[in-house]
PABA-862940 format. One record per residue (C-alpha): residue number from 1; residue in one letter; x, z, y. Coordinates in steps of 0.5 Angstrom, whole numbers. Layout:
# residues N
NUM:A:X:Z:Y .
...
END
This chain:
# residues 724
1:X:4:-15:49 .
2:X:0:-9:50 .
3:X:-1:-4:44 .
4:X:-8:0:46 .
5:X:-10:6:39 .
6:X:-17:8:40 .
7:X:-18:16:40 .
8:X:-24:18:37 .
9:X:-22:26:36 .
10:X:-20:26:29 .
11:X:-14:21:30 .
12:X:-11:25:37 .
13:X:-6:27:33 .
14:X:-4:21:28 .
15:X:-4:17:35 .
16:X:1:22:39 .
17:X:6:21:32 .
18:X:5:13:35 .
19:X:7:14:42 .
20:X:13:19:40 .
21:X:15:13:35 .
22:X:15:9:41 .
23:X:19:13:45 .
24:X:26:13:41 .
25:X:27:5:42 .
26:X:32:7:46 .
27:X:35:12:51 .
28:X:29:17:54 .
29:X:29:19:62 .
30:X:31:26:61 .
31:X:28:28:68 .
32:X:23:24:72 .
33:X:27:25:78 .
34:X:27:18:82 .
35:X:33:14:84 .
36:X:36:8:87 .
37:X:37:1:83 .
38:X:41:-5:85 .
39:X:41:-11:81 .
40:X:48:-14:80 .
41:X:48:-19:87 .
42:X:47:-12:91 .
43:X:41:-16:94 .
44:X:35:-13:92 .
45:X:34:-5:91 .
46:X:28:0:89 .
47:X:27:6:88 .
48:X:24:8:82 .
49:X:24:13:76 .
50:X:27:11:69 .
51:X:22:10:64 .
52:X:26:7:57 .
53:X:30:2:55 .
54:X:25:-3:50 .
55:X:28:-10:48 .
56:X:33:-11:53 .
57:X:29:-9:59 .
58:X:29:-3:63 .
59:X:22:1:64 .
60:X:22:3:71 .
61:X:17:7:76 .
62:X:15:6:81 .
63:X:13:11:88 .
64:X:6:8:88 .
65:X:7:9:80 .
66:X:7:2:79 .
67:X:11:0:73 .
68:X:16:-5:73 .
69:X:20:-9:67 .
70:X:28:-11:70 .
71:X:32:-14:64 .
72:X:38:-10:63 .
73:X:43:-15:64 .
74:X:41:-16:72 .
75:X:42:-9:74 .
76:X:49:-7:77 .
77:X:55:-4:73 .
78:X:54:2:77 .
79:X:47:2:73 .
80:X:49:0:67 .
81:X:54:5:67 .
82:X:48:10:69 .
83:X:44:8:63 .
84:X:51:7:57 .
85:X:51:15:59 .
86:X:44:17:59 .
87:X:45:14:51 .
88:X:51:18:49 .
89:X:47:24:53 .
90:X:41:22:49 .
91:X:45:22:42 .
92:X:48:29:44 .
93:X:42:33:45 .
94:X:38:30:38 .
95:X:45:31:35 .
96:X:44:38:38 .
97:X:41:43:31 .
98:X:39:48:36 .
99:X:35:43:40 .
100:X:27:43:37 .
101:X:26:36:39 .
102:X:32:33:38 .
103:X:32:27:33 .
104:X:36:32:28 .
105:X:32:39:29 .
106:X:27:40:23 .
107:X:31:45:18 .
108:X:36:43:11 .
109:X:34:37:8 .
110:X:28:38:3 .
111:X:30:39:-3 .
112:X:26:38:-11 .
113:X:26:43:-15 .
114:X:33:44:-20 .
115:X:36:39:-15 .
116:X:44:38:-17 .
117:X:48:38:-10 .
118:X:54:33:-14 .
119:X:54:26:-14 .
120:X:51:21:-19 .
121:X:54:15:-19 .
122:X:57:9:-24 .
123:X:61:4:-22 .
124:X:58:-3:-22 .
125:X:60:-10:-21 .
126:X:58:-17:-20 .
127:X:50:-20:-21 .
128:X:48:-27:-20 .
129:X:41:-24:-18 .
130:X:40:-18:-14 .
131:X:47:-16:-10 .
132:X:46:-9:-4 .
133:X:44:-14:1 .
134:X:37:-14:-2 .
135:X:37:-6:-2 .
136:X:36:-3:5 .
137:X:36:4:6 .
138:X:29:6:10 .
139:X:29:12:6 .
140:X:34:16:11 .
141:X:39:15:7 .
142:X:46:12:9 .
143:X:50:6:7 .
144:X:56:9:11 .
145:X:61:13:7 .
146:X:67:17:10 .
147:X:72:14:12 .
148:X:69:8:13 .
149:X:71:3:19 .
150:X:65:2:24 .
151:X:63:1:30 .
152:X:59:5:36 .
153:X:53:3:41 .
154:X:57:5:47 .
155:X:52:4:52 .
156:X:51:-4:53 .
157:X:58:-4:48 .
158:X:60:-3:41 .
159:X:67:2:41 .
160:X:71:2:34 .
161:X:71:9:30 .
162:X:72:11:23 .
163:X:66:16:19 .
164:X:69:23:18 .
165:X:62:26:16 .
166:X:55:26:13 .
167:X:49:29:16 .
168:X:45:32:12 .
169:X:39:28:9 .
170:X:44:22:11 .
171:X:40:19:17 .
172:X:47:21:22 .
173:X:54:20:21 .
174:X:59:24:24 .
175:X:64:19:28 .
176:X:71:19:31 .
177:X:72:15:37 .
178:X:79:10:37 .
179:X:83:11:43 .
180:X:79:17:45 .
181:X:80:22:39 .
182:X:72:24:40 .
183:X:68:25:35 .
184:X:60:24:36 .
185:X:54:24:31 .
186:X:50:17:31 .
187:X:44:15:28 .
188:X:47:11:21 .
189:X:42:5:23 .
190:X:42:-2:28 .
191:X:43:-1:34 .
192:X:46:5:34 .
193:X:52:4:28 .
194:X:55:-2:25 .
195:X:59:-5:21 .
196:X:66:-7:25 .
197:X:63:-14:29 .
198:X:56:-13:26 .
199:X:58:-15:19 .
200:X:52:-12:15 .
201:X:55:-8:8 .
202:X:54:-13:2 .
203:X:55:-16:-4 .
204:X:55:-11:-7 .
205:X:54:-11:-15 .
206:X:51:-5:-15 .
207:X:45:-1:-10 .
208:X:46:3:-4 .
209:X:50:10:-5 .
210:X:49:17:-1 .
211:X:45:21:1 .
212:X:37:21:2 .
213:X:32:27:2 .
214:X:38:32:0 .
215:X:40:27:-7 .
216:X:46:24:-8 .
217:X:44:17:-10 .
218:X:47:13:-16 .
219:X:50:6:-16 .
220:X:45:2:-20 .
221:X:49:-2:-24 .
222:X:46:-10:-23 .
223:X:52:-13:-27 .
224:X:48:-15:-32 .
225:X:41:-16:-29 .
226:X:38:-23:-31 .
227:X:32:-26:-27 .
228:X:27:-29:-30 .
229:X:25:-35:-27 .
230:X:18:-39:-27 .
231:X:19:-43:-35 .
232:X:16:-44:-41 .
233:X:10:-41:-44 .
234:X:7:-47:-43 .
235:X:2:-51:-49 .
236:X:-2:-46:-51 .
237:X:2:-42:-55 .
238:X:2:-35:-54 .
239:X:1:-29:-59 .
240:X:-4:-24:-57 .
241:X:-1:-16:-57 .
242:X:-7:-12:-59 .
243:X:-3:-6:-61 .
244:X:-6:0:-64 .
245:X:-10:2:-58 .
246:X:-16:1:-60 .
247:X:-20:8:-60 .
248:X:-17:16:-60 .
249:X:-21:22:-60 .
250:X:-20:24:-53 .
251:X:-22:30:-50 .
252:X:-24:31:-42 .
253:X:-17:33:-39 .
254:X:-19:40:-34 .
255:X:-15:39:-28 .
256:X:-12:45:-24 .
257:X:-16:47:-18 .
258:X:-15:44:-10 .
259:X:-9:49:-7 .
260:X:-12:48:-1 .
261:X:-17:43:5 .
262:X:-10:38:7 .
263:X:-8:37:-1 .
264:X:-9:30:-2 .
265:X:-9:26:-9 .
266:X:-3:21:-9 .
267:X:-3:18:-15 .
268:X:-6:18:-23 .
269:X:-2:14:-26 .
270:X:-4:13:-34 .
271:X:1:11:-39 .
272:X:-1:7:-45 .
273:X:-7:12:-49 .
274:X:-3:18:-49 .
275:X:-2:20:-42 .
276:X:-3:21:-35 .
277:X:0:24:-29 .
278:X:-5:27:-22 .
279:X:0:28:-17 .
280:X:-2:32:-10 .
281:X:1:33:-4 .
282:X:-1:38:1 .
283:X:-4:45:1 .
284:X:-8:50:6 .
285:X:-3:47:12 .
286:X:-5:40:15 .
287:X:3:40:15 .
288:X:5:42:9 .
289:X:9:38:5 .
290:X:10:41:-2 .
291:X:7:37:-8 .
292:X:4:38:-15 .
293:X:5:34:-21 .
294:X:0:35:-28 .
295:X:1:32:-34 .
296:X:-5:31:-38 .
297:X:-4:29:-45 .
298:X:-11:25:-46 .
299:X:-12:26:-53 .
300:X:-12:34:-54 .
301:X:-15:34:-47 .
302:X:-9:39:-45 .
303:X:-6:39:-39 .
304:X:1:39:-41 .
305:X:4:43:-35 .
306:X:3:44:-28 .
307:X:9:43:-23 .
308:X:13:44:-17 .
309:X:14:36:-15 .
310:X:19:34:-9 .
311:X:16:35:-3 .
312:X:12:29:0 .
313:X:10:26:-5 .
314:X:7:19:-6 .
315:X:8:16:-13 .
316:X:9:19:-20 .
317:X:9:17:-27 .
318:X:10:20:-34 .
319:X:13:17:-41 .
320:X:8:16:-47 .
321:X:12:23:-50 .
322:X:11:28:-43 .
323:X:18:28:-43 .
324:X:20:25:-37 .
325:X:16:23:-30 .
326:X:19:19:-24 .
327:X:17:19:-18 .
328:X:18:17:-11 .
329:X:16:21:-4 .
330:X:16:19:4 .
331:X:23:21:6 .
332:X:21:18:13 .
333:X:14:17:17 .
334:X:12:11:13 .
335:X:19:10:10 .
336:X:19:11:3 .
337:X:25:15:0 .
338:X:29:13:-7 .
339:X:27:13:-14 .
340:X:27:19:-18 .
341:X:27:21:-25 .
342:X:26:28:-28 .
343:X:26:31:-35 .
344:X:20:36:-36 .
345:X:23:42:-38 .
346:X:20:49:-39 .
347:X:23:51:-32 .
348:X:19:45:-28 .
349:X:22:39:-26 .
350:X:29:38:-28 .
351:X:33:32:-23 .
352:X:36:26:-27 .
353:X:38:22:-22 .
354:X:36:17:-15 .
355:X:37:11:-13 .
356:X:35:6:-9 .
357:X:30:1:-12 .
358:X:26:-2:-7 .
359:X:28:-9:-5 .
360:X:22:-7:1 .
361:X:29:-7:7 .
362:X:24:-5:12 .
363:X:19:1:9 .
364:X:23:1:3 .
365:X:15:1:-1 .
366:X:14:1:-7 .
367:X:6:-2:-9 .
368:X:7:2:-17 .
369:X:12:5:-21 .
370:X:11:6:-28 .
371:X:15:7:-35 .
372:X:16:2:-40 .
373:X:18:6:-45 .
374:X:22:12:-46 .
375:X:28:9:-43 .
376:X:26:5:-38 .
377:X:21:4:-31 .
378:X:18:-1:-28 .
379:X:18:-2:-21 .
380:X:13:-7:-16 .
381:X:15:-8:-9 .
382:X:13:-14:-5 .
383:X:18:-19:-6 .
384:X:20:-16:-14 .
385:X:19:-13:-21 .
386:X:25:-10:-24 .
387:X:25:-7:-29 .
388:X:31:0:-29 .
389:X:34:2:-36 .
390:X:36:10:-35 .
391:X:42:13:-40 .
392:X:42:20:-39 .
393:X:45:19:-30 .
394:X:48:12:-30 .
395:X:42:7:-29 .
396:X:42:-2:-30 .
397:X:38:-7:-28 .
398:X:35:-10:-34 .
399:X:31:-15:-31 .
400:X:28:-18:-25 .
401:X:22:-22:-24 .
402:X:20:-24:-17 .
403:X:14:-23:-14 .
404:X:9:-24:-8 .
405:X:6:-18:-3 .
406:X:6:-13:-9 .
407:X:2:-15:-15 .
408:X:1:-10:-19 .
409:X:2:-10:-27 .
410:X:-4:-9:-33 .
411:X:-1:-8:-39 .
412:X:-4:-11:-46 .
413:X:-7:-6:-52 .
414:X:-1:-6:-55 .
415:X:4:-5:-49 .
416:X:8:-10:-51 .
417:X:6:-16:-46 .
418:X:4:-15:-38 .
419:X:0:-19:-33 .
420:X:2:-20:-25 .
421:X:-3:-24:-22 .
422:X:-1:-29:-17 .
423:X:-4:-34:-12 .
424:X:-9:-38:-17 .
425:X:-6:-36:-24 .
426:X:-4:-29:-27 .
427:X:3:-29:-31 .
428:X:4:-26:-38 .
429:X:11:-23:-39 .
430:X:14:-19:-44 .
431:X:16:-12:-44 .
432:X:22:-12:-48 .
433:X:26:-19:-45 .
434:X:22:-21:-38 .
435:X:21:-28:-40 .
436:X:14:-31:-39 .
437:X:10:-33:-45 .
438:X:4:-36:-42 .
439:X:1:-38:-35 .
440:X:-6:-37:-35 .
441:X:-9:-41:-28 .
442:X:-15:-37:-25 .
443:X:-18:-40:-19 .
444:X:-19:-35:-13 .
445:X:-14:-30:-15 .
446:X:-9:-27:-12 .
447:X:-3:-22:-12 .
448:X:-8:-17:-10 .
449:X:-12:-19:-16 .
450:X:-14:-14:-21 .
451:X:-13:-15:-29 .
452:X:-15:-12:-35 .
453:X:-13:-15:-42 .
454:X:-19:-15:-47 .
455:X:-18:-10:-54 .
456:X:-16:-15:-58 .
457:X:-10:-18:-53 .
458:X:-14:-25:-53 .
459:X:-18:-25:-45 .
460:X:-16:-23:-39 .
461:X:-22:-20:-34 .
462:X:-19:-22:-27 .
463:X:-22:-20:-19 .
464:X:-23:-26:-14 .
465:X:-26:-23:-9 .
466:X:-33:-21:-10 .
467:X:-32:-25:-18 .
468:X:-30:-23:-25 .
469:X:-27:-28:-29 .
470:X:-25:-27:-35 .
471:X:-20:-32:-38 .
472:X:-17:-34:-45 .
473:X:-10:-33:-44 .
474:X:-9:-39:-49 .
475:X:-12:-45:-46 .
476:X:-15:-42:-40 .
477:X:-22:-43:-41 .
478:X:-26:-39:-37 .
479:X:-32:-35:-41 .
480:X:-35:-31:-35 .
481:X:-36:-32:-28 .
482:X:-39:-26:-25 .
483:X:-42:-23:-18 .
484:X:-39:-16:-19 .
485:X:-34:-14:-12 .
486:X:-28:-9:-14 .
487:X:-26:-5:-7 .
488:X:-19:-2:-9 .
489:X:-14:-1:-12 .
490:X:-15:5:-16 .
491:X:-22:3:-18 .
492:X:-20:-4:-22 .
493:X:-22:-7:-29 .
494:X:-22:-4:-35 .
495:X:-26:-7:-43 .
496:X:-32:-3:-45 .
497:X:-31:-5:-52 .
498:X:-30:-13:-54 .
499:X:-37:-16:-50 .
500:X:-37:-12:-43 .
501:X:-32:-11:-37 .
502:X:-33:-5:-33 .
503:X:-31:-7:-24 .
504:X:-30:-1:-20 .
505:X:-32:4:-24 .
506:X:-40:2:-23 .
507:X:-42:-5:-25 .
508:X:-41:-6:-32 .
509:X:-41:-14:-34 .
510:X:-44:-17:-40 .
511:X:-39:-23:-42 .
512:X:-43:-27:-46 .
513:X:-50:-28:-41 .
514:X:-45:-27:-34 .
515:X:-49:-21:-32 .
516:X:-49:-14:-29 .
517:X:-53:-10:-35 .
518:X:-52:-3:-32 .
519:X:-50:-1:-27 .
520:X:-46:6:-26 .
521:X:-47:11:-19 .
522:X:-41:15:-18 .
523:X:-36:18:-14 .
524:X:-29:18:-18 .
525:X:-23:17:-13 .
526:X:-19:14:-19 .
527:X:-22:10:-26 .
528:X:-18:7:-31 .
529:X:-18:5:-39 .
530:X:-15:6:-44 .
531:X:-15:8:-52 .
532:X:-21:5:-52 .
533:X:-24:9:-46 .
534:X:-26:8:-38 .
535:X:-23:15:-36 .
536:X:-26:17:-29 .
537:X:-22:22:-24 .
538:X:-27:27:-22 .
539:X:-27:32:-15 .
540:X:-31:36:-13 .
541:X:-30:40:-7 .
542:X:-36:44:-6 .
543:X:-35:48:-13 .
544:X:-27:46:-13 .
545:X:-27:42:-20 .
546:X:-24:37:-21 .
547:X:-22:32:-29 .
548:X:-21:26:-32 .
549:X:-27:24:-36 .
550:X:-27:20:-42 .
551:X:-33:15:-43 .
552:X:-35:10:-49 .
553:X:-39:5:-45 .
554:X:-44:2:-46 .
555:X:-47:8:-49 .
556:X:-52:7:-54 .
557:X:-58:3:-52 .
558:X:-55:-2:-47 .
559:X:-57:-10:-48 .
560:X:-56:-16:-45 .
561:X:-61:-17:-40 .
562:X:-66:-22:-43 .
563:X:-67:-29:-38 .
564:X:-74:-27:-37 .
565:X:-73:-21:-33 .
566:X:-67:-25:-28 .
567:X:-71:-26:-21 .
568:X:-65:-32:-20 .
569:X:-61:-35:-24 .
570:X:-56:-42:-23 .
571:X:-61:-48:-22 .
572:X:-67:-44:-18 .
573:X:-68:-47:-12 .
574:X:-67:-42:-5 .
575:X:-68:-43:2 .
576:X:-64:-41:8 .
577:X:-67:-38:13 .
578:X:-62:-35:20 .
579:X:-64:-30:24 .
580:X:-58:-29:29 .
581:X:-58:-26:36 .
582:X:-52:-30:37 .
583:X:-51:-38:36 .
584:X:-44:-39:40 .
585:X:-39:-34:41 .
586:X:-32:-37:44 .
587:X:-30:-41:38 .
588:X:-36:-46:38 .
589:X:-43:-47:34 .
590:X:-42:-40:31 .
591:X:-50:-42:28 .
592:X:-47:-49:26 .
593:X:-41:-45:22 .
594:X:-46:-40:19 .
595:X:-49:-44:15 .
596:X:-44:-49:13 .
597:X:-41:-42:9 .
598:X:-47:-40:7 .
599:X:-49:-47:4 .
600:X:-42:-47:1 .
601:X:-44:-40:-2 .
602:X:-51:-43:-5 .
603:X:-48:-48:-8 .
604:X:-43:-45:-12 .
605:X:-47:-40:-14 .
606:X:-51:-47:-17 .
607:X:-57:-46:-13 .
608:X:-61:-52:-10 .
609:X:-62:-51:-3 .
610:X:-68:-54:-1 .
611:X:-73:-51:6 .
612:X:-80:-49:3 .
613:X:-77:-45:-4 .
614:X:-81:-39:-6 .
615:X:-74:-36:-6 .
616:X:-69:-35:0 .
617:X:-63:-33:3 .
618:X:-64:-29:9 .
619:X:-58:-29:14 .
620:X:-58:-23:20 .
621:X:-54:-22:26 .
622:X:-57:-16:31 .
623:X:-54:-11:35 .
624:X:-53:-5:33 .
625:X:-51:3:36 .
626:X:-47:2:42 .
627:X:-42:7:43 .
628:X:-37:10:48 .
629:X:-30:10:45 .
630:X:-23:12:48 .
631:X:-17:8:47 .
632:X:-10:10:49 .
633:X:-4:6:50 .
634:X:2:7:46 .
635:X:9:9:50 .
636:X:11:13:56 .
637:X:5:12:60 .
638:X:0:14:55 .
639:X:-7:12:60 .
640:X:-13:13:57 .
641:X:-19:8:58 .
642:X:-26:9:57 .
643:X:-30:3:54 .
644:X:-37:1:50 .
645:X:-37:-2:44 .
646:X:-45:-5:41 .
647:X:-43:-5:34 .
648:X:-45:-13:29 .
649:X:-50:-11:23 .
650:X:-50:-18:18 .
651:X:-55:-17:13 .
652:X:-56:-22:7 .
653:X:-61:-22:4 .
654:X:-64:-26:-2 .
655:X:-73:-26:-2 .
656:X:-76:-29:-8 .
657:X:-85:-30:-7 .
658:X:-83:-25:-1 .
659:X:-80:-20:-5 .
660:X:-73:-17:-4 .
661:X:-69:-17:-10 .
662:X:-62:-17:-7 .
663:X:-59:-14:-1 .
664:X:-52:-13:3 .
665:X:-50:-10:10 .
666:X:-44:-9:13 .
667:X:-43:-7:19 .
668:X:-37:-10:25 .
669:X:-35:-3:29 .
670:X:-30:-2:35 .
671:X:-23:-3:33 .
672:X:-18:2:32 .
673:X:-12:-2:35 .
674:X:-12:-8:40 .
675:X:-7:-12:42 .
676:X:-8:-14:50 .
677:X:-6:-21:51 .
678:X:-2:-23:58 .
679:X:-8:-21:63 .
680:X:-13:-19:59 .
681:X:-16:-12:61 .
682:X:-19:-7:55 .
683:X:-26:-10:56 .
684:X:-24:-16:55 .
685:X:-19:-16:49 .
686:X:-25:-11:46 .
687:X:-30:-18:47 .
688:X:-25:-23:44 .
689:X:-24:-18:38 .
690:X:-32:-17:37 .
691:X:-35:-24:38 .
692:X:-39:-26:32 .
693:X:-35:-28:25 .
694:X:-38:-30:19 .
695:X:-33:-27:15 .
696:X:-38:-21:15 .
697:X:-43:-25:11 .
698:X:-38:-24:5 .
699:X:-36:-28:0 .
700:X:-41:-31:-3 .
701:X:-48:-29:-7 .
702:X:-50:-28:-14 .
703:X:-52:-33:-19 .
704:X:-55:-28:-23 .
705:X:-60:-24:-19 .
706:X:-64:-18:-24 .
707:X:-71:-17:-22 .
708:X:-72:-10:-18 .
709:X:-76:-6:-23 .
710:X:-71:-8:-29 .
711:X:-65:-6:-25 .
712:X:-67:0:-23 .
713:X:-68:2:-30 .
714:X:-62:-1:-33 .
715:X:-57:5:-29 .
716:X:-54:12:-30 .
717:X:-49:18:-25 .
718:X:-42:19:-27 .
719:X:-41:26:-25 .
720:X:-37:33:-27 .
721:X:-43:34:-32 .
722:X:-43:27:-35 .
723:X:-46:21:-36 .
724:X:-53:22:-34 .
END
């Protein structure tokens, strides 16, 4: 299977990062001279140039510039030899630190700010849950350490040796040869090292050590770690945690202004109702790697301090006092490194400690970190939630809890309770212990769901898609079901007071009447509640302003929309009217599956589908601007092709006695990727990946709909100059 990137200009840079991705797979030709091949009977020859070695097939180029694929293992001895030193010649030459490109080349390790250069470490032993085995070192750090007996990739073969050396950032090991007394740099990962007959280092009671990004990495004690499994709170019985986060006087924080055009904002991550930190990465260089903590105290409407942070930096968090702050930051391109927390002192950041605390083997991500308290962090991962308790350099593994793809955690007013959403319900645990204290079911949610607990602990507002709901966490009722889409993560839910549920930072909800009764403009990159207020992270690049913004919603003079001034509600009668350009695509009746969903949608939303209503549903498919686009193929060959692409406008539209009262358009566009099947061209993977789907339909329709003139007068702007 074939892998082709579209290149539209601003791209052409991230997509020549893939292709030198793709081209460290396996030994690299280090000319482009041509030579004689034999497979291992003697029978057959070709000349041809060596491309690469990609999943134990040898890329070969052909004079007429053709390229072939030969299994490596039906070449002769004499090539296979060729290509055992072509490798070593490889490792040599990225080993080489005067070699700009070389695999090794880039300068010292980067370093945090106070960085200790001695080893962090306690001893660990024995967890009946979490062992080393689930603790990978995407980050570029080793699991080798010297002296260790390994194995090195020789070629087609494996050689003994023994570590005699780390490199610096962990990511090579230095190598003596058995037998041969020569020493050699080796990538410190499969296929290049391994342990001695492929064992994999595990079973450890305690995570990874050695070295990432410059830090040594302590061995986090899981000893002691508990799992908590899926028992208990069942029966209803569950004791809210309203906590004294009720109302603060907060203050507007002003942030430090944008070092530069390529400065991104990683995170803003809040801590209870006293504290947010804004981390940044990047500057005047679209290069640069250098990065910014500010911590806020929300209360005085301070920022507490403006820091230098480890150097690429994706994630922060900062305890409820401004004490501490953990982080975590990209080691390598899409790897994330260890956790690291510091102490804030008056000098900047001052390390504590790292360790590996992703149970993520592949990328090492983590989906949030945050603080639990002053002396422990939550961590979220695709497959776990653990919980880490920090005294002074030793970290423990409290408790774990397993998760799926990466549930992100609301925590309750009191900070005493948090919920994980998971498929079809969202779980209450509690802080101090892990265990689960109820289970509360919500149809359509999600790992990815968003949550938010209710001021007095009770309720919880939920995202199912386009949906709302808010749930009693005793007895599960459902209370609202509201149409009101949340796009992203970092535009969630949040409680505006006790009747009303904020989505995405715009749609305000009323609980009791299921309706949207205001609706809020803005362009905030983050929104988050907490101490009472919806707080919106603000960016103005034109004047290089930006703060968090704490507003009371509603604000005075926001009701619940009265009956008489809905355009639709549940029990009104609606037509459905399908105004396609197209009625098959390959799957079959696309006409036929379009109005199935749509029905579906209707009836959910508690219309009555009946032809001839005064109100109807309006279904649009037409073509839209058709436009060139470049793709590039990933790998050495790197060929580019030009193909067009006629953009799919879906349109819904809901008309009542003629008039619109509701619309949504979403747009198909050419895709950026493409998978070529066997024998397909680019035209006609672009025809498979265009064919009509419903899914650009959406997910369903309102069952509330306010009329025109009452909806436009029920809105307002959040900006940097307030509520307007």
């Amino acid at each position: 299977m074939r892998h082709i990137l579209r290149l539209p200009p601003f791209r052409y840079a991230a997509a020549m990062c893939c292709v030198m991705v793709l081209l460290l797979v396996g030994p690299r030709a280090t000319g482009g001279e041509m030579r004689t091949w034999t497979d291992k009977t003697g029978k057959f020859k070709i000349e041809a140039e060596f491309l690469e070695v990609l999943d134990g097939n040898v890329q070969l180029k052909r004079a007429d510039g053709q390229t072939i694929s030969v299994p490596l293992t039906k070449l002769s001895k004499a090539d296979q030899t060729h290509l055992r030193e072509l490798a070593r010649k490889n490792r040599e030459q990225d080993a080489d630190p005067n070699n700009p490109f070389g695999l090794g080349a880039g300068g010292p390790a980067p370093r945090g700010p106070q960085a200790p250069r001695q080893p962090l470490g306690m001893a660990g032993a024995g967890a009946a849950g979490l062992s080393a085995d689930d603790f990978g070192m995407p980050g570029g750090g080793s699991e080798f350490q010297v002296g260790d007996e390994v194995e090195v990739k020789d070629g087609l073969d494996y050689v003994p040796g023994k570590v005699v050396g780390i490199g610096s950032g962990g990511t090579q090991v230095f190598v003596t040869i058995d037998g041969t007394g020569e020493t050699e740099s080796v990538f410190a990962r499969e296929p290049w090292l391994r342990r001695p007959g492929g064992e994999q280092p595990g079973g450890g009671k305690s995570t990874p050590t050695g070295s990432v990004g410059g830090y040594e990495l302590t061995a986090a004690d899981l000893s002691g770690i508990r799992r908590v499994v899926p028992l208990g709170g069942g029966g209803g019985e569950f004791t809210p945690d309203p906590g004294a986060d009720k109302l603060i006087a907060a203050k507007p924080v002003g942030l430090s202004p944008r070092r530069g055009f390529f400065e991104d904002i990683e995170a803003v991550n809040f801590t209870g109702a006293e504290r947010a930190v804004v981390a940044c990465q990047g500057g005047e260089d679209m290069h640069e790697k250098s990065s910014t903590v500010e911590i806020c105290n929300l209360a005085t409407g301070r920022s507490e301090g403006y820091l230098a942070g480890p150097p690429k930096l994706k994630m922060a968090a900062v305890t409820a006092s401004g004490k501490r702050v953990v982080t975590v930051s990209e080691i390598e391109t899409f790897k994330y490194g260890p956790l690291q927390v510091w102490d804030v002192t008056g000098e900047g950041l001052q390390h504590v400690a790292s360790w590996q605390g992703s149970t993520d083997k592949n990328r090492g991500q983590f989906e949030w970190i945050g603080w639990l308290d002053e002396d422990r962090v939550l961590t979220v991962d695709d497959n776990n939630a653990i919980a880490w308790a920090i005294d002074g350099e030793k970290i423990r593994g409290d408790y774990q809890i397993p998760v799926r793809n990466g549930a992100r955690p609301a925590f309750s007013p009191g900070g005493g309770q948090f919920a994980l959403p998971a498929n079809g319900s969202v779980d209450i645990h509690s802080v101090a212990t892990g265990e689960r204290l109820a289970r509360v079911p919500v149809e359509g949610a999600s790992s990815g769901s968003q949550v938010a607990f209710s001021p007095n602990g009770e309720l919880i507002a939920v995202s199912t898609g386009p949906f709302v709901k808010v749930v009693a966490i005793a007895g599960g009722e459902q209370l609202c079901d509201a149409f009101a889409p949340v796009r992203g993560d970092n535009v969630g839910l949040a409680w505006a007071g006790d009747q009303y549920v904020l989505a995405g930072g715009r749609d305000l909800i009323h609980v009791g009447t299921q309706t949207v009764a205001w609706t809020y403009e803005h362009s905030a990159q983050f929104v988050r509640g907490a101490g009472g207020k919806c707080w919106y992270f603000l960016d103005d690049r034109h004047s290089n302003q930006r703060a968090l913004l704490p507003f009371s919603l509603p604000q005075p003079g926001v009701t619940p929309v009265p009956e008489d001034q809905l355009a639709l509600a549940p029990g009104a009668q609606v037509a459905l009217d399908l105004q396609l350009a197209v009625s098959y695509n390959s799957d079959g009746d696309f006409r036929g599956d379009v109005e199935k969903k749509l029905t579906s949608d209707l009836e959910r939303a508690g219309f009555v589908l009946t032809d001839g209503a005064n109100a109807t549903l309006v279904a649009r498919l037409t073509p839209g601007e058709t436009e060139t686009v470049e793709y590039r193929t990933w790998g050495i060959s790197r060929e580019t092709q030009s193909v067009s692409v006629t953009k799919q406008v879906y349109e819904l539209e809901l008309l009542v006695d003629g008039q619109s009262v509701w619309t949504r358009k979403s747009t198909q566009d050419s895709p950026h990727h493409l998978q070529l099947q066997e024998n397909e061209s680019i035209n006609d993977a672009i025809n498979r990946v265009m064919k009509p789907t419903t899914g650009y339909f959406g997910a369903g329709v309102p069952a509330r709909v306010v009329k025109q003139d009452e909806a436009e007068r029920r809105k307002s702007e959040i900006s940097l100059h307030g509520l307007q």
